[in-house]
C-alpha positions, 0 to 999 in steps of 0.5 A: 044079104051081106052085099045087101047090107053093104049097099045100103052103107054105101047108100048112106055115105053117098046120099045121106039125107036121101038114103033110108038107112041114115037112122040106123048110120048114125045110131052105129056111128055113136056107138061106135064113137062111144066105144072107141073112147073107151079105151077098151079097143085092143085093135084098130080093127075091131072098131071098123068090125063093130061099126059094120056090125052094129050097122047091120043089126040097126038095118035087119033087126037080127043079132049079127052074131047069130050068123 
């Protein structure tokens, strides 16, 4: 499932007007955004894990953290 997942992030990055998951990029991607403005990032790391994560849950409509 994971490899899935990253496919169809590739997909959206490559192919964004054509790709199915451009809906649930760009939910991820302001979420995303609106967290790193935040201020509450503590490591640049954590923003690219949230991305990927938020990403999945748009994709799948599980919770990622319930792996």
């Amino acid at each position: 499932m994971k490899d899935d997942i990253g496919q169809r992030l590739v997909e959206a990055l490559k192919a964004p007007q054509t790709s199915g998951s451009q809906e649930s990029f760009l939910k991820a991607m302001e979420l995303t955004k609106a967290y790193a403005g935040s201020g509450s990032v503590t490591h640049f790391s954590a923003v690219a894990r949230l991305f990927y994560d938020l990403f999945e849950m748009f994709e799948t409509g599980r919770d990622p953290r319930q792996k």
